[in-house]
N, C-alpha and C positions, 0 to 999 in steps of 0.2 A: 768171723775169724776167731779163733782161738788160739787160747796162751796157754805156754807155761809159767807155773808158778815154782818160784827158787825159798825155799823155807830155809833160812841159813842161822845156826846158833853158831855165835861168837863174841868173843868180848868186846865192851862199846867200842874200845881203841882200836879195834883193828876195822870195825863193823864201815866207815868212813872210808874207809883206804877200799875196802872190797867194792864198798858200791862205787865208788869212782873206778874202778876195773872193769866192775862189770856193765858200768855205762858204756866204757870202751869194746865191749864186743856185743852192744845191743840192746843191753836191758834197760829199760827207760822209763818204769815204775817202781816206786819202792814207798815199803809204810816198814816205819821203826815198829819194834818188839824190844820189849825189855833183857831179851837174852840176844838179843843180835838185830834182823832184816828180812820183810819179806821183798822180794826182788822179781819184776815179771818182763815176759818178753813177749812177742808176737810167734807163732808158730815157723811162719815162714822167716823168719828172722833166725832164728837159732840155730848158732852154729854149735856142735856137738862139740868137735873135736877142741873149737877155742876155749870152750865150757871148761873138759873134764880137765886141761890144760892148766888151765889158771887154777880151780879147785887141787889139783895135785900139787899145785907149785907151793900153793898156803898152806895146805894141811901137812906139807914135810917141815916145816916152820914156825905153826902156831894151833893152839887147839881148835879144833873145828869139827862139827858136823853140819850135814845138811841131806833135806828132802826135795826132789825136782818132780810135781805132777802136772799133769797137763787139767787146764779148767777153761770152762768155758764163758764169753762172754757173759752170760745172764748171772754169773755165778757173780761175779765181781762187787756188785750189793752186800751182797753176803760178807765178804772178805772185809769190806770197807766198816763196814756195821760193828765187826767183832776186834777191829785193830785202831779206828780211829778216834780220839779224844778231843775236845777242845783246844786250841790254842790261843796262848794271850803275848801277841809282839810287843813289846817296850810300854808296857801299861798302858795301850790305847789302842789297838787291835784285835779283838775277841774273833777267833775261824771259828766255829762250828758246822754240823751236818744239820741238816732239814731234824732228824731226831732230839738233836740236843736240846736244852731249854735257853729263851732267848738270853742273851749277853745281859750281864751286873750292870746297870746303869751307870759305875764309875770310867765304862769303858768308850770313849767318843765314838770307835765307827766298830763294825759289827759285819763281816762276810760270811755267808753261807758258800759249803761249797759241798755237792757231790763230782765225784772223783773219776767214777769209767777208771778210763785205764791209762789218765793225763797225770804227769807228773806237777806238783805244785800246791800242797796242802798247808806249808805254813810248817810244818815237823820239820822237814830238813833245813838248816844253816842258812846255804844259801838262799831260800825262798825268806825266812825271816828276815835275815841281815838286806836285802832290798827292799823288802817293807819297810827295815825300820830308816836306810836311807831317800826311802821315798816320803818318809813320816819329815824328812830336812828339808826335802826339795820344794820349793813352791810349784804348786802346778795350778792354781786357780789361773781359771780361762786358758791355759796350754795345750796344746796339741801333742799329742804321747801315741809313738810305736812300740810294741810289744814285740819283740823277736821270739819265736818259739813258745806260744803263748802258754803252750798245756792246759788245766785248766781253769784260766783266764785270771786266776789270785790279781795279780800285778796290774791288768787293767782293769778289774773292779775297785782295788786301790784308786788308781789313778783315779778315777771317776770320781770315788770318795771326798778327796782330796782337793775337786772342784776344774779337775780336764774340762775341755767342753769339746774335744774332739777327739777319739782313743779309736785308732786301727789295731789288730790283731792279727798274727798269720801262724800257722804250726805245720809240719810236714806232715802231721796226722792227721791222720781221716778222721778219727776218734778223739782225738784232742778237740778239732775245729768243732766237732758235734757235742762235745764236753764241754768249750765252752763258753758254747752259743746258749746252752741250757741251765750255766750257771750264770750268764747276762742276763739273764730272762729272771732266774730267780731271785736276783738282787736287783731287781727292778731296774734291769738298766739293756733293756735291745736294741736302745742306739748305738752299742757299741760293735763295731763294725768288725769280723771276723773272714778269712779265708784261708784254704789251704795252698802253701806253697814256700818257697822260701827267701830269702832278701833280693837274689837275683831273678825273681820272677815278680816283684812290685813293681808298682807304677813308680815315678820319680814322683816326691814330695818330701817337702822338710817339715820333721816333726820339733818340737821344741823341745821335748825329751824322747828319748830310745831308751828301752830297757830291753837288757838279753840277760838272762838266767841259763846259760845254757851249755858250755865245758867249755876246756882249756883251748885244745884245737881247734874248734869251730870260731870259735871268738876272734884268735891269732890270722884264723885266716877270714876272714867275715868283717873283721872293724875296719879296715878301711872302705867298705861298702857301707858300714855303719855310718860313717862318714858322710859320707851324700845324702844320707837321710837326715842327719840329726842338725837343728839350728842352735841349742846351746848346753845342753845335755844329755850326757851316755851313763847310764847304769851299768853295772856288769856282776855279773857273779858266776860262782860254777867253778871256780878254782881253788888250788890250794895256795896257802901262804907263799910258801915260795917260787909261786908262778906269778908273785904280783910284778917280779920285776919286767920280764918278758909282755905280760901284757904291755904292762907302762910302756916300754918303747914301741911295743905296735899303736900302739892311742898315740904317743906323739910323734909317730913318724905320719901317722894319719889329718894332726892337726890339733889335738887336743890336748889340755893341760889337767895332772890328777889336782883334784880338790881335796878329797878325804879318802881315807881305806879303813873298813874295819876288819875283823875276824873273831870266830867263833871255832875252837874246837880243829882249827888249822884249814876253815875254809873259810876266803875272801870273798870281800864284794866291796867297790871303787867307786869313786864319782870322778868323773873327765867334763871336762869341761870344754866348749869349741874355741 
């Protein structure tokens, strides 16, 4: 399959707002750039007309340019190689690629990760801000689902962090092959991956659930999160002031917020069952 790739320059302020758009009609990769975002979609996925729609709606409103080409999957190495850096979560999480040089010894745990074309590198908000609330959460000996796992960041954590039991599931084909390949390279292929979504798992209660994954889907998804989860929900993927609307879906579901943080006007919650 092949993608387009969205090359979009814009100021960091607005750069947050666009990609949460353009998750909304599809696009489900993104690596920061210092003048803006690159943003990717699946071929069959792309819709023109919502595209040029929303780029005209901004561009009468704020400065913008941008490039849309078509690449193909082998290409994506490439792309990954020339736009991604290191990451260090709350002084105790070092992300690097297979390339980089290992992690400063001051740093406790250490993920590799290549990318494909799975959203979850550790750059965006959201992916850090659940790290660093999963950096709170006890998980030695817990059982941890991963909703929309991308590639796999959040249950190689978990594992980290002393899980002894971590399911995973992504609607991508390419995620779930993303990463299964980054379980392997963090030494860890006990961790149990497949493609599908919460209404297609088996019944089982995890001790934590984690979902990284946007506003809608969550609103309508947590009370499914519900039967899954025995005392712990993650969440992220929104903005600040969607924390309240979630809140009332988590406890009309059963669940009470413990903490919220935010970064940069995107949240990530702890519920509790």
């Amino acid at each position: 399959m092949d993608f387009f790739e969205l090359d979009l320059n814009v100021d960091a302020e607005f750069a947050e707002i666009l990609l949460a758009e353009l998750a909304e009609i599809g696009f489900d990769s993104f690596l920061e750039k210092e003048d803006g975002l690159l943003a990717y979609i699946g071929e069959e996925l792309f819709d023109d007309r919502a595209f040029k729609m929303l780029m005209e709606n901004y561009a009468a409103r704020i400065p913008l340019s941008y490039g849309l080409k078509k690449v193909r999957r082998q290409n994506w190495n490439k792309e990954w190689e020339e736009n991604f850096h290191p990451i260090e979560v709350a002084g105790k999480v070092y992300i690097r690629a297979t390339f980089h040089d290992p992690a400063p010894e001051s740093f406790e745990h250490e993920i590799i990760i290549v990318p494909k074309m799975s959203f979850g590198t550790g750059h965006h908000e959201t992916t850090s801000q659940m790290i660093e609330l999963q950096l709170e959460t006890d998980h030695r000996g817990k059982s941890v689902l991963d909703v929309g796992t991308g590639t796999g960041i959040l249950a190689i954590m978990a594992k980290k962090l002393g899980a002894n039991r971590i399911h995973s599931f992504d609607i991508d084909e390419w995620s779930v092959e993303n990463g299964r390949e980054n379980y392997e390279l963090n030494g860890m292929p006990e961790i149990t991956i497949e493609q599908g979504t919460i209404s297609s798992q088996e019944p089982e209660v995890f001790d934590i659930v984690l979902a990284n994954i946007n506003r809608n889907i969550l609103l309508e998804e947590i009370p499914q999160y519900a039967a899954f989860t025995g005392e712990y929900l993650l969440v992220s993927g929104f903005y600040e002031q969607d924390i309240a609307d979630i809140q009332a879906a988590a406890e009309t579901a059963g669940f009470k917020k413990l903490k919220q943080i935010s970064k940069n006007n995107w949240a990530a919650v702890v519920f509790r069952k």
